[in-house]
CHARMM-style PDB file with segment names, atoms N, HN, CA, C and O in Angstrom:
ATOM      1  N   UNK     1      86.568  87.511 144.307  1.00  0.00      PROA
ATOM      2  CA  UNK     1      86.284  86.260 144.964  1.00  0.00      PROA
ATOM      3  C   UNK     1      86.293  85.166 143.904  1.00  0.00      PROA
ATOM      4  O   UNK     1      85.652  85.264 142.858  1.00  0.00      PROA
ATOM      5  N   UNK     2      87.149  83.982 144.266  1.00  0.00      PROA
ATOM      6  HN  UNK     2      87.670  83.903 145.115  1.00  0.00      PROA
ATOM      7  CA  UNK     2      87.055  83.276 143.055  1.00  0.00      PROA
ATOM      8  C   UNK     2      86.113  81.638 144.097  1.00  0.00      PROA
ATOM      9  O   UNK     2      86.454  81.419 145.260  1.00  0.00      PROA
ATOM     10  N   UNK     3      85.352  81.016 143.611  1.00  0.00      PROA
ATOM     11  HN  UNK     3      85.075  81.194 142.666  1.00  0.00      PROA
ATOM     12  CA  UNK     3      85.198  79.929 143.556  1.00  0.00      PROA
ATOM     13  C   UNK     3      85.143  79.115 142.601  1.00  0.00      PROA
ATOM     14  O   UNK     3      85.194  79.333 141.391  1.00  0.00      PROA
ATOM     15  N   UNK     4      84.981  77.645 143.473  1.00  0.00      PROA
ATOM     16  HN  UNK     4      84.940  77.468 144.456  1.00  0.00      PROA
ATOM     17  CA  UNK     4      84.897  76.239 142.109  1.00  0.00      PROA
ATOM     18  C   UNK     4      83.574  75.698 142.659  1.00  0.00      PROA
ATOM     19  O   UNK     4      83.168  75.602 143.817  1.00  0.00      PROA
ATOM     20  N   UNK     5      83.239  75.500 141.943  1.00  0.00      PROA
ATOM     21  HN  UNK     5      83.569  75.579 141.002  1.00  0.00      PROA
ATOM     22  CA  UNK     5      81.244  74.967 141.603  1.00  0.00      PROA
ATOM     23  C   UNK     5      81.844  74.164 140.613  1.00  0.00      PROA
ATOM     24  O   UNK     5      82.506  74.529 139.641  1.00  0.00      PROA
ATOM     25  N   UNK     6      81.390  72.491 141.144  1.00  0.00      PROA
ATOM     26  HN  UNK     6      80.853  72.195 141.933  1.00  0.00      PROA
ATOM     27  CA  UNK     6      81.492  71.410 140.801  1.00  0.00      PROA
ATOM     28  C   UNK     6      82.598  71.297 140.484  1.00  0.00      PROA
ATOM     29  O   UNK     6      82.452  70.368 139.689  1.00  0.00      PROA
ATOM     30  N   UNK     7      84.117  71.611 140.464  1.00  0.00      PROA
ATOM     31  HN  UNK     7      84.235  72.365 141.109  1.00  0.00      PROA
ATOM     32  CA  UNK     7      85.270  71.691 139.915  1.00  0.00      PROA
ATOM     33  C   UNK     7      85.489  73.126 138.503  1.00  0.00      PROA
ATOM     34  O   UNK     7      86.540  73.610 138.082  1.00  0.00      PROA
ATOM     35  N   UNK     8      84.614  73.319 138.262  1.00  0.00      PROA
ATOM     36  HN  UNK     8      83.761  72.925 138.604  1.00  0.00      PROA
ATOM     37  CA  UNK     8      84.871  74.532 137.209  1.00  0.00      PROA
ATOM     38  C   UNK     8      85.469  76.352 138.213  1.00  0.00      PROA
ATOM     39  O   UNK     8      85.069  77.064 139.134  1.00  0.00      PROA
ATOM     40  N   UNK     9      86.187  76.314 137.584  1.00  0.00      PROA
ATOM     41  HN  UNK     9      86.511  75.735 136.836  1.00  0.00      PROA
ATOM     42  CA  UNK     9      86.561  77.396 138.242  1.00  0.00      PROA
ATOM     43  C   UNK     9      85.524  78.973 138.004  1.00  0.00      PROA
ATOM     44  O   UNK     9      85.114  79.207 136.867  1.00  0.00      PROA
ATOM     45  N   UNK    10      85.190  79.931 139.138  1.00  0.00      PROA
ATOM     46  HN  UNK    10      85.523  79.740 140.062  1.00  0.00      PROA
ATOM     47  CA  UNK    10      84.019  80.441 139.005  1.00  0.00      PROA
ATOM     48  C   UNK    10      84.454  81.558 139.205  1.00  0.00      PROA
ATOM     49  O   UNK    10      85.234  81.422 140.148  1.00  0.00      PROA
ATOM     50  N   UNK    11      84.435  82.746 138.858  1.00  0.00      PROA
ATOM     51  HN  UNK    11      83.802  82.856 138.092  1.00  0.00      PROA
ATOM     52  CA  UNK    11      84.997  84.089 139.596  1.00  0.00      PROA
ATOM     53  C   UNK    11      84.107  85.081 139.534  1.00  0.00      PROA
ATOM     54  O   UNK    11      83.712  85.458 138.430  1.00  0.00      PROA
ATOM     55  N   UNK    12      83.709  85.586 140.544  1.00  0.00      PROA
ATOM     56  HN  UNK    12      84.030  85.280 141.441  1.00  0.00      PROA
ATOM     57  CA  UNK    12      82.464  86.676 140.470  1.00  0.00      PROA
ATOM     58  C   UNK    12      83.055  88.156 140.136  1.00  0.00      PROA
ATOM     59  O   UNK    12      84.072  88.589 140.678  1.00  0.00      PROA
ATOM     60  N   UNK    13      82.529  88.652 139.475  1.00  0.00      PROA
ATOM     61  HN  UNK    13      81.703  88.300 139.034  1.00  0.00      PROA
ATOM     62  CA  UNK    13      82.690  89.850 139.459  1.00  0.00      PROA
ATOM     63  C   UNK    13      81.984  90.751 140.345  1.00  0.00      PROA
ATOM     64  O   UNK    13      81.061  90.046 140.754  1.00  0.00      PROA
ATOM     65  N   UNK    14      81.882  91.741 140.815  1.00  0.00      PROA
ATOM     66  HN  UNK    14      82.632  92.314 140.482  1.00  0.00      PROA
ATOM     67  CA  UNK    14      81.285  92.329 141.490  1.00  0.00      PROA
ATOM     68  C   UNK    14      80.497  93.793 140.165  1.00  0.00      PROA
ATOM     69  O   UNK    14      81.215  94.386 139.360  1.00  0.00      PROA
ATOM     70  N   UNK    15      79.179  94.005 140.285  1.00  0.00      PROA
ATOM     71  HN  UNK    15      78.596  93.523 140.939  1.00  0.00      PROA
ATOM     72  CA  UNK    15      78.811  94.962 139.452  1.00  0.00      PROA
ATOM     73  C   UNK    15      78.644  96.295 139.899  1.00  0.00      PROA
ATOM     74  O   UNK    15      78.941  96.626 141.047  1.00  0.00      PROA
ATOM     75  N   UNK    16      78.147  97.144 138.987  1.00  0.00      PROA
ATOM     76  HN  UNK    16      77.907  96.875 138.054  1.00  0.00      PROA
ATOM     77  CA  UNK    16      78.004  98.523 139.814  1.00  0.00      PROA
ATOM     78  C   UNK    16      78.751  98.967 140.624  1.00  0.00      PROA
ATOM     79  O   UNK    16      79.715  99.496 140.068  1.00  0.00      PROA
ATOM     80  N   UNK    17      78.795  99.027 141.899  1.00  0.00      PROA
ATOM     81  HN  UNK    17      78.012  98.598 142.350  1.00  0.00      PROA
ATOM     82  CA  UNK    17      79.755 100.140 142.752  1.00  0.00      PROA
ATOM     83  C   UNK    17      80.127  98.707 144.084  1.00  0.00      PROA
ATOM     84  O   UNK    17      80.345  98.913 145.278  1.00  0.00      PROA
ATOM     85  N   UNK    18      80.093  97.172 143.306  1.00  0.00      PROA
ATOM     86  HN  UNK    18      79.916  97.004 142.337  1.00  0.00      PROA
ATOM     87  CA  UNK    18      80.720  96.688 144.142  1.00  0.00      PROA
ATOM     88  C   UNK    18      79.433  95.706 144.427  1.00  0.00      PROA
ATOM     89  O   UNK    18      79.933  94.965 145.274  1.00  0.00      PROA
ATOM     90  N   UNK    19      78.622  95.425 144.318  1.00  0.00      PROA
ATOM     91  HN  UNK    19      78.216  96.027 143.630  1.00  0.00      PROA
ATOM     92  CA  UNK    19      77.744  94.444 144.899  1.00  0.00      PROA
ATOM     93  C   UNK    19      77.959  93.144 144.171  1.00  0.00      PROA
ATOM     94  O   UNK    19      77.746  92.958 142.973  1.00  0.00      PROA
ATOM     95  N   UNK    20      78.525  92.042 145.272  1.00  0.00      PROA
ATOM     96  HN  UNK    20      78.698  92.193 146.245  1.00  0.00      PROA
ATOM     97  CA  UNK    20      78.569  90.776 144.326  1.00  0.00      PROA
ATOM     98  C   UNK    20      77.395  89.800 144.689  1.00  0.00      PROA
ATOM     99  O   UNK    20      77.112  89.585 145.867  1.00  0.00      PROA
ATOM    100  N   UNK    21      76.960  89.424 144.020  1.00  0.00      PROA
ATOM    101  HN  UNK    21      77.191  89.599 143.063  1.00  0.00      PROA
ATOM    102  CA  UNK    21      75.620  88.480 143.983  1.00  0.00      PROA
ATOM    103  C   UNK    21      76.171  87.398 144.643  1.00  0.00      PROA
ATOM    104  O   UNK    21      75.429  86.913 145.497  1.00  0.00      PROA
ATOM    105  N   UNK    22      77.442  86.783 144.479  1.00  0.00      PROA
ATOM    106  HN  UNK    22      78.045  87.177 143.786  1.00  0.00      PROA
ATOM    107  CA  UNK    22      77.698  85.400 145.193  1.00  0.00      PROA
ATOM    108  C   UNK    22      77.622  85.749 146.725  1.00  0.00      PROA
ATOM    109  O   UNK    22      77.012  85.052 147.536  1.00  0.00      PROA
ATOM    110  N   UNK    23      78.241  86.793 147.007  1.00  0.00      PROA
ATOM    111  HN  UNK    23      78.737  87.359 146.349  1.00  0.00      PROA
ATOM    112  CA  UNK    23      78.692  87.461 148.517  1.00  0.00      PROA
ATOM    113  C   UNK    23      77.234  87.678 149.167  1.00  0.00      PROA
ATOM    114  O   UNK    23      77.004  87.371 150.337  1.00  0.00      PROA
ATOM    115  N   UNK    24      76.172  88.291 148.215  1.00  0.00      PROA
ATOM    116  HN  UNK    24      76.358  88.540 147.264  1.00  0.00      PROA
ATOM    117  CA  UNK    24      75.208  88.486 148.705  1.00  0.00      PROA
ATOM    118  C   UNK    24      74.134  86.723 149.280  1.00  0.00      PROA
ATOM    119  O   UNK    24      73.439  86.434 150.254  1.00  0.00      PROA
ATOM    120  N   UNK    25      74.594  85.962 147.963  1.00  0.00      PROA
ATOM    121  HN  UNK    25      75.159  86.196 147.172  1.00  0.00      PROA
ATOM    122  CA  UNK    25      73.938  84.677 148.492  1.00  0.00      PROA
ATOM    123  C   UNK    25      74.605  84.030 150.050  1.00  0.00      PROA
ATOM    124  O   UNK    25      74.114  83.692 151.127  1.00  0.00      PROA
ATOM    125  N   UNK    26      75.944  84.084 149.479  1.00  0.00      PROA
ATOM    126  HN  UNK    26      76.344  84.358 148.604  1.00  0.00      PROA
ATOM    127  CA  UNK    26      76.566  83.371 150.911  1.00  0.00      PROA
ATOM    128  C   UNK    26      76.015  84.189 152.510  1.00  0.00      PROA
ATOM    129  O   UNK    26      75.628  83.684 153.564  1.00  0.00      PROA
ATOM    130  N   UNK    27      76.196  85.624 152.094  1.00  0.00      PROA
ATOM    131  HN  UNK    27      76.510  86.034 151.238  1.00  0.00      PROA
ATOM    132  CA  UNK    27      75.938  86.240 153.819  1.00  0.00      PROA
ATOM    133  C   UNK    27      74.584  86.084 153.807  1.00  0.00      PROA
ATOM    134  O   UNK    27      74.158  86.271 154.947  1.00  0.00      PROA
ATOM    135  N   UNK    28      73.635  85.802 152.963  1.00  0.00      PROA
ATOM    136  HN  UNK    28      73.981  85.650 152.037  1.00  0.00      PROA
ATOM    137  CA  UNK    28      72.141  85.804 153.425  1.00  0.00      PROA
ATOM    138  C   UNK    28      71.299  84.346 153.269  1.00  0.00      PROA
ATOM    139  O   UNK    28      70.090  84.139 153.375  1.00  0.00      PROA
ATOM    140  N   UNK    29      72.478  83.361 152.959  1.00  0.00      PROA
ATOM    141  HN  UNK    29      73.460  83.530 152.873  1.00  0.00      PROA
ATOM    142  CA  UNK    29      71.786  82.003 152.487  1.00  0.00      PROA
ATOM    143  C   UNK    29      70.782  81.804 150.969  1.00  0.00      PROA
ATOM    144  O   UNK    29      69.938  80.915 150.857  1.00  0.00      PROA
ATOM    145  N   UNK    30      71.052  82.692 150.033  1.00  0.00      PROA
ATOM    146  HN  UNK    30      71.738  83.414 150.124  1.00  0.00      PROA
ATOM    147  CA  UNK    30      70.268  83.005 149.140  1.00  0.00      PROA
ATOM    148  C   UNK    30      70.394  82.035 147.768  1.00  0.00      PROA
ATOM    149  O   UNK    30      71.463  81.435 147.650  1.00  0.00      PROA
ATOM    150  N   UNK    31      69.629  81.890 146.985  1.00  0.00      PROA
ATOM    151  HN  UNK    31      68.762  82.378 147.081  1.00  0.00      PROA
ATOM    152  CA  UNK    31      69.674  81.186 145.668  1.00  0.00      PROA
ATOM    153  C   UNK    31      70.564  82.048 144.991  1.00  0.00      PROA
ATOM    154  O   UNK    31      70.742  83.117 145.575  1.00  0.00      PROA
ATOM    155  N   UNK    32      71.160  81.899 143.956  1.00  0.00      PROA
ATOM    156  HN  UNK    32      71.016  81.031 143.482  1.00  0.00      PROA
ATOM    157  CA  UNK    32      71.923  83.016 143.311  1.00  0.00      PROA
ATOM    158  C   UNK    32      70.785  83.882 142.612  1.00  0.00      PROA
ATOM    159  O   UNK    32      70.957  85.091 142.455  1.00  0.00      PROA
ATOM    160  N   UNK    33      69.752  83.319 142.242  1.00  0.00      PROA
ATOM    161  HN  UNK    33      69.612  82.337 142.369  1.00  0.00      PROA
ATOM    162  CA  UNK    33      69.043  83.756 141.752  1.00  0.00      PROA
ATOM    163  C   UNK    33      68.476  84.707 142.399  1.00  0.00      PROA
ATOM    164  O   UNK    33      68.628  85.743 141.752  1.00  0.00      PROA
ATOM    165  N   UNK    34      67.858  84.900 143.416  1.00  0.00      PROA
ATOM    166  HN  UNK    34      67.735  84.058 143.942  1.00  0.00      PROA
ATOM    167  CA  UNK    34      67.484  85.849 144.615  1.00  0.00      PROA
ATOM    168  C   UNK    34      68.215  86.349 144.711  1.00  0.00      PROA
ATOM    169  O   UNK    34      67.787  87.417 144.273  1.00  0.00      PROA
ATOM    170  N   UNK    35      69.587  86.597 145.083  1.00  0.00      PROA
ATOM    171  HN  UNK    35      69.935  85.729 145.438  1.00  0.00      PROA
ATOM    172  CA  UNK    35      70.433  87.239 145.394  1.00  0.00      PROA
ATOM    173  C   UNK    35      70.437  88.251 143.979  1.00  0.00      PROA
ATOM    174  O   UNK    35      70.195  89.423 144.264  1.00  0.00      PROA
ATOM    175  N   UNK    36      70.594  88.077 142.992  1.00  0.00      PROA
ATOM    176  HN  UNK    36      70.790  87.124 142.760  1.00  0.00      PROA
ATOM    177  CA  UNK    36      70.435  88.560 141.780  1.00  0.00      PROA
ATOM    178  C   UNK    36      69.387  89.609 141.876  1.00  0.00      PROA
ATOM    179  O   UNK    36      69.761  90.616 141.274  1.00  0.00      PROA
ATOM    180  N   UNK    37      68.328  89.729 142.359  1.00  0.00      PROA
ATOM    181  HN  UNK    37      68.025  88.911 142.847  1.00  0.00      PROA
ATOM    182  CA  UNK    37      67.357  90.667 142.820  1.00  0.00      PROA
ATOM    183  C   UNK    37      67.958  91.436 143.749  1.00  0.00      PROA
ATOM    184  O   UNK    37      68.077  92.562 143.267  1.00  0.00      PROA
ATOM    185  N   UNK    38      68.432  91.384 144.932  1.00  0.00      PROA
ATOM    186  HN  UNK    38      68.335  90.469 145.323  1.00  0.00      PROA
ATOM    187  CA  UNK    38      68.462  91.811 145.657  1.00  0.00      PROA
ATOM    188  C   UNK    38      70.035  92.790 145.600  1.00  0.00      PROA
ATOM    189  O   UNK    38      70.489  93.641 146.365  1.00  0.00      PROA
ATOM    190  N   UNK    39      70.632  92.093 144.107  1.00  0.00      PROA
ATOM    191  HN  UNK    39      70.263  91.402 143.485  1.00  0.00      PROA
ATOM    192  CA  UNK    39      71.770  93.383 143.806  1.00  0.00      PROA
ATOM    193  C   UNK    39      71.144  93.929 143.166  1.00  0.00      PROA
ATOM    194  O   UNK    39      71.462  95.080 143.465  1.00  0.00      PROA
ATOM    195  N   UNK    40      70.175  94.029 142.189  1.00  0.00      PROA
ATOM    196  HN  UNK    40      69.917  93.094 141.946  1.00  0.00      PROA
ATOM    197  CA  UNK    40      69.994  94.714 141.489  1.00  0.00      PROA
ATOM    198  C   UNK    40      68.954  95.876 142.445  1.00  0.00      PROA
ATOM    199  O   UNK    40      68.916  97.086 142.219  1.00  0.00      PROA
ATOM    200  N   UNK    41      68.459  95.428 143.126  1.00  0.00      PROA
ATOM    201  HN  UNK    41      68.490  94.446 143.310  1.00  0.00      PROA
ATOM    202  CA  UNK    41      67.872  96.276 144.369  1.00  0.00      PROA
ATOM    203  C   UNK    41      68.533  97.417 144.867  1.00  0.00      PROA
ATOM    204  O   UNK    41      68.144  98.575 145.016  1.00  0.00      PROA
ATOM    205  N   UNK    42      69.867  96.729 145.149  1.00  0.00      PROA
ATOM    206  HN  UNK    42      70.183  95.788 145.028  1.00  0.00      PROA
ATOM    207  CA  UNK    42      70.741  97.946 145.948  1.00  0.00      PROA
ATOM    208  C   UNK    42      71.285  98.631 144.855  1.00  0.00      PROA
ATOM    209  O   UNK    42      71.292  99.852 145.007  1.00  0.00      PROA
ATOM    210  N   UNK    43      71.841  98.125 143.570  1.00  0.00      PROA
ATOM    211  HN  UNK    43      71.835  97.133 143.447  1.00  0.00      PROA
ATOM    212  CA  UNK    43      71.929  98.971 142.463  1.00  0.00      PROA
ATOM    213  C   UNK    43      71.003 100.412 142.348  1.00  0.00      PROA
ATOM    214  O   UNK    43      71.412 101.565 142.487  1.00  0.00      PROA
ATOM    215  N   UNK    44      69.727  99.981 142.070  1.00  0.00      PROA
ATOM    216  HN  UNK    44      69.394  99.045 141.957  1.00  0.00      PROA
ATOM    217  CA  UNK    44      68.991 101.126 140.880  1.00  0.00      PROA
ATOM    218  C   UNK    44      68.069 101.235 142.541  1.00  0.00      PROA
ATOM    219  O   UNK    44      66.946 101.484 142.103  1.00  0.00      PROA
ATOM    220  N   UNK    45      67.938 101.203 143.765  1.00  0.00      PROA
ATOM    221  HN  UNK    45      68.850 101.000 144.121  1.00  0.00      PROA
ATOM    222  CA  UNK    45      67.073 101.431 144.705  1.00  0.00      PROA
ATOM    223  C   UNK    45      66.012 101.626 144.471  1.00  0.00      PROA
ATOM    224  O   UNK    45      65.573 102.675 144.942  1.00  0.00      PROA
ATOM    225  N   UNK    46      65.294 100.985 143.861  1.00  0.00      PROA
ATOM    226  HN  UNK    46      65.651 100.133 143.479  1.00  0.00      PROA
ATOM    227  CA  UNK    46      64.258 100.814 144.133  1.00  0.00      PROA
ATOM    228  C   UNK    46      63.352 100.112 145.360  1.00  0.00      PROA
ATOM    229  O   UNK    46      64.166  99.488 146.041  1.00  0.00      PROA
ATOM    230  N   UNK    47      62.112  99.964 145.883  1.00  0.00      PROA
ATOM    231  HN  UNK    47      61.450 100.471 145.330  1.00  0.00      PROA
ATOM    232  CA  UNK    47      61.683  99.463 146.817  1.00  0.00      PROA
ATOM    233  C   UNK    47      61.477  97.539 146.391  1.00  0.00      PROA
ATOM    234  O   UNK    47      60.563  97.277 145.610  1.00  0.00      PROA
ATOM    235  N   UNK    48      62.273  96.435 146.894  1.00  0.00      PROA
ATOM    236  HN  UNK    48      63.016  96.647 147.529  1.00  0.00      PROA
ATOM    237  CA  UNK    48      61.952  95.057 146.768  1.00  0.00      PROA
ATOM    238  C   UNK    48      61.016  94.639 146.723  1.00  0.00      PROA
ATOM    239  O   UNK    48      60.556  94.678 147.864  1.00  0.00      PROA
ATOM    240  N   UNK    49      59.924  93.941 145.662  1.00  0.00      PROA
ATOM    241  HN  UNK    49      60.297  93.909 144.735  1.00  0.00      PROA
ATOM    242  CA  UNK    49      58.800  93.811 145.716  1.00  0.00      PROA
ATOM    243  C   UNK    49      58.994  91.641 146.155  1.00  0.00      PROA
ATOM    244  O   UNK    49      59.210  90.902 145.194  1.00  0.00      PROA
ATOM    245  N   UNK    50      58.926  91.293 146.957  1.00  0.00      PROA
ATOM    246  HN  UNK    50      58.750  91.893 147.738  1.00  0.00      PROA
ATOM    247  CA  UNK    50      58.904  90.017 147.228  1.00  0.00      PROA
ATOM    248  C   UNK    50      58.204  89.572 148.254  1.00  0.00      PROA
ATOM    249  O   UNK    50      58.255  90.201 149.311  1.00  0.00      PROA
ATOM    250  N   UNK    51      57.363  88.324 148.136  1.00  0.00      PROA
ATOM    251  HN  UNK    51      57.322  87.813 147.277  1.00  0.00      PROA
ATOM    252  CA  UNK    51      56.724  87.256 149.201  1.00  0.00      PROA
ATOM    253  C   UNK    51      57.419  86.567 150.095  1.00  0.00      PROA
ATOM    254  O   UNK    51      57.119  86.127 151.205  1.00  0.00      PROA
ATOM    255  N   UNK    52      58.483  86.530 149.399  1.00  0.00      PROA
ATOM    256  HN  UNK    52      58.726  86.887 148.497  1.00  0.00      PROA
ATOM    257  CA  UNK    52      60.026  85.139 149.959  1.00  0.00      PROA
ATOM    258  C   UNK    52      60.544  85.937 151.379  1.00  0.00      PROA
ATOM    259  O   UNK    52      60.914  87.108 151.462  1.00  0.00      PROA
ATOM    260  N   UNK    53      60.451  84.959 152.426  1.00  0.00      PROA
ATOM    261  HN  UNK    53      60.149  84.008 152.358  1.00  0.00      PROA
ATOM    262  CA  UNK    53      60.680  85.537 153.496  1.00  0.00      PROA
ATOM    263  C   UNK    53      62.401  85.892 153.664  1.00  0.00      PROA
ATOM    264  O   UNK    53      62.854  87.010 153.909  1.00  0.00      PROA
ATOM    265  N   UNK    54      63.105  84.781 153.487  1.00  0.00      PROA
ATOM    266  HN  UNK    54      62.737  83.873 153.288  1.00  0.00      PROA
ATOM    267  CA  UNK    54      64.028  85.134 153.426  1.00  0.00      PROA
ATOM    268  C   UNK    54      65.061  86.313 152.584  1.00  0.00      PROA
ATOM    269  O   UNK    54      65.987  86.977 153.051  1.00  0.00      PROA
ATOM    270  N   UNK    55      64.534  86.283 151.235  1.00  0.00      PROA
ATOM    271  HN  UNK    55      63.782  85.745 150.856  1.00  0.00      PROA
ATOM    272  CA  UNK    55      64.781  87.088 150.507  1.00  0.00      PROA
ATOM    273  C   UNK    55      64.361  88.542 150.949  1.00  0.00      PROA
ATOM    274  O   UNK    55      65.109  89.432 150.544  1.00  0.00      PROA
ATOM    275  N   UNK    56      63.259  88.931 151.733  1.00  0.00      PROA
ATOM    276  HN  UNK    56      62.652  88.208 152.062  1.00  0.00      PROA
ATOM    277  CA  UNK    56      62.794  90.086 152.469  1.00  0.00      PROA
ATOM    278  C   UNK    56      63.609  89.956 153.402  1.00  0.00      PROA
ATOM    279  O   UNK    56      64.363  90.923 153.302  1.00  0.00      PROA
ATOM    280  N   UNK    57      64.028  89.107 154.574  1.00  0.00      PROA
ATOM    281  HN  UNK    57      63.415  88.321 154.656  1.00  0.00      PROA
ATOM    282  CA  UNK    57      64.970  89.251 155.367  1.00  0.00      PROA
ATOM    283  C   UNK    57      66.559  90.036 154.718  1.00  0.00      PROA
ATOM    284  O   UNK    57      67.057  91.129 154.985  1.00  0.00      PROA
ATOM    285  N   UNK    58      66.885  89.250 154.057  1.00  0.00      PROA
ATOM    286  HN  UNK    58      66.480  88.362 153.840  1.00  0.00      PROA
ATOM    287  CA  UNK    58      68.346  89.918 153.048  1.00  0.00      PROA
ATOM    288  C   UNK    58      67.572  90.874 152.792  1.00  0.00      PROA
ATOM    289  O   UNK    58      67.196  90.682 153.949  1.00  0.00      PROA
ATOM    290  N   UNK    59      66.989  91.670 152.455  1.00  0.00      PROA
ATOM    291  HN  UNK    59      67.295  91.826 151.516  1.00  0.00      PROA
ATOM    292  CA  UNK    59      66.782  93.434 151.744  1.00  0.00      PROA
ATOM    293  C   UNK    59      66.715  93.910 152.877  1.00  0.00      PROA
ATOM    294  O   UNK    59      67.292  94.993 152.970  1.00  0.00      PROA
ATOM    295  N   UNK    60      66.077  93.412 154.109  1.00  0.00      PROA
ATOM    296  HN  UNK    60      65.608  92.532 154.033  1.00  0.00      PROA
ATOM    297  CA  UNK    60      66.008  94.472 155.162  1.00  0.00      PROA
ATOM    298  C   UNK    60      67.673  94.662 155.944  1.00  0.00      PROA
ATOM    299  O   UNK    60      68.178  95.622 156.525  1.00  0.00      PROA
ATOM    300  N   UNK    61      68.130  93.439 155.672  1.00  0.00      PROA
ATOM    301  HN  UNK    61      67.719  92.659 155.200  1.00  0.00      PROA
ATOM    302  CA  UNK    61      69.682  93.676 155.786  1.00  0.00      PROA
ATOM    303  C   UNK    61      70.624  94.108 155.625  1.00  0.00      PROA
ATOM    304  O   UNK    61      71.687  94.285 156.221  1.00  0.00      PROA
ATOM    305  N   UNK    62      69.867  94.428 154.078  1.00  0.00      PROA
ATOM    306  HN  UNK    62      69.003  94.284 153.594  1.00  0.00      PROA
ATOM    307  CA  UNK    62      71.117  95.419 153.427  1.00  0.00      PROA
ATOM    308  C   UNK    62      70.285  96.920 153.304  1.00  0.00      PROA
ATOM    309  O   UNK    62      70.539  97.732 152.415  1.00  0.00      PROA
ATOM    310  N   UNK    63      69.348  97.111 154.260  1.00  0.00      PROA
ATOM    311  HN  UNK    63      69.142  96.452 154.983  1.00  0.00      PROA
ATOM    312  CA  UNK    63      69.091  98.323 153.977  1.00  0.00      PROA
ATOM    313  C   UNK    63      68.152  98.801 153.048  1.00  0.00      PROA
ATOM    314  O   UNK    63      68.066  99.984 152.717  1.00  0.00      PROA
ATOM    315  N   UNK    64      67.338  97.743 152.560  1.00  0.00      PROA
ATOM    316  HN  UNK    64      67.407  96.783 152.829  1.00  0.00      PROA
ATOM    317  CA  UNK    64      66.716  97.754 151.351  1.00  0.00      PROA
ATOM    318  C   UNK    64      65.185  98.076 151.895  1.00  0.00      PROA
ATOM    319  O   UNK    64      64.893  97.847 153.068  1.00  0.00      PROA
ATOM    320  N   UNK    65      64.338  98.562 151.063  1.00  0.00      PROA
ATOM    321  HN  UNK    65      64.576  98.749 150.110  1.00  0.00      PROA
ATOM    322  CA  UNK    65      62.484  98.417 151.572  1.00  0.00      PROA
ATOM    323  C   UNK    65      62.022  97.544 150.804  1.00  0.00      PROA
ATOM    324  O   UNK    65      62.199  97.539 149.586  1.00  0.00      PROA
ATOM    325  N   UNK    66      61.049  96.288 151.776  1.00  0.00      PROA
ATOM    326  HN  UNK    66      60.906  96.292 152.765  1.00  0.00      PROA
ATOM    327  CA  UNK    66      60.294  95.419 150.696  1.00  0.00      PROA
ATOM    328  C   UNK    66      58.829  96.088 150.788  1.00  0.00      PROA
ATOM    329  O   UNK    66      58.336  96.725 151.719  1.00  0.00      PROA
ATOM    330  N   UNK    67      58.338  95.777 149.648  1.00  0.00      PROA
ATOM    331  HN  UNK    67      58.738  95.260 148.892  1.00  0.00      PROA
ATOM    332  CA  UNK    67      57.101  96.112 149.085  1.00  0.00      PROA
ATOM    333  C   UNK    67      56.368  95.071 149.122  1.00  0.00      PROA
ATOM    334  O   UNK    67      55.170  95.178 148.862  1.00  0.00      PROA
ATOM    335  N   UNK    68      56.958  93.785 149.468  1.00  0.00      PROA
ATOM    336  HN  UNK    68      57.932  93.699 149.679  1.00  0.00      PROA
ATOM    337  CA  UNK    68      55.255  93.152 149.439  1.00  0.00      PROA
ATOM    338  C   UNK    68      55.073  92.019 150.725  1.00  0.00      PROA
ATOM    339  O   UNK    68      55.683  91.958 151.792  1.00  0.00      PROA
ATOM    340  N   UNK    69      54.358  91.451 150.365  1.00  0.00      PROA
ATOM    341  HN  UNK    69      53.862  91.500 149.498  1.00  0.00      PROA
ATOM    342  CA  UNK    69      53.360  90.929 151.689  1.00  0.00      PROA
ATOM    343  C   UNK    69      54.468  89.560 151.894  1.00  0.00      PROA
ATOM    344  O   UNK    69      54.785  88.840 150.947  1.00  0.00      PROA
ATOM    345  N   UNK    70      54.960  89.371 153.270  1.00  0.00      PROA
ATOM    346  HN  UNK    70      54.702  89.956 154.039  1.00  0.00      PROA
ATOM    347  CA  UNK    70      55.889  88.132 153.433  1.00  0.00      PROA
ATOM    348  C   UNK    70      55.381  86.964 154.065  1.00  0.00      PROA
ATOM    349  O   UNK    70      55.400  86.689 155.265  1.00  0.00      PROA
ATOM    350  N   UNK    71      54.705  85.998 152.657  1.00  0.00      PROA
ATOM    351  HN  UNK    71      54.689  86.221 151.682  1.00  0.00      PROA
ATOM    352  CA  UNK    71      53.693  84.708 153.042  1.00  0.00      PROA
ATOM    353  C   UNK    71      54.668  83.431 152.759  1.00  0.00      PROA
ATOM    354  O   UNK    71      54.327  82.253 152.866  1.00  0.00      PROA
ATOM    355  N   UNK    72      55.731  83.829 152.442  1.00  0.00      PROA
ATOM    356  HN  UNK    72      56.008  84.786 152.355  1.00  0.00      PROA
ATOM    357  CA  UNK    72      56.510  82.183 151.409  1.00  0.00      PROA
ATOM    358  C   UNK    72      57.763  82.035 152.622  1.00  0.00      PROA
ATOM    359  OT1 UNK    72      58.608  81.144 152.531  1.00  0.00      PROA
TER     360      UNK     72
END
């Protein structure tokens, strides 16, 4: 997937067995930054420990378990 952010040309790589953090922000509305959690989530599976509602929404989306209390 290539994008341009602000005119700079941007190209994501996808890590591990394919999870791209941009793909993950766009289908879930996510910060890249969040999204960044939430590959590394589906990476190493562990259980999502987050408040952020939305960000708990995206893990339960992709199949993921959140671990913590959803107040934000």
């Amino acid at each position: 997937m290539t994008l341009s952010l602000h005119g700079l040309p941007f190209k994501d790589e996808a890590v591990g067995d394919g999870v791209s953090v941009v793909g993950l922000a766009l289908k879930h509305g996510l910060s890249g930054y969040d999204a960044t959690y939430v590959a590394l989530a589906k990476l190493s599976e562990p259980p999502l420990a987050t408040a952020d509602r939305k960000m708990a929404a995206a893990a339960r989306a992709e199949g993921l378990t959140n671990r913590g209390s959803t107040c934000a």
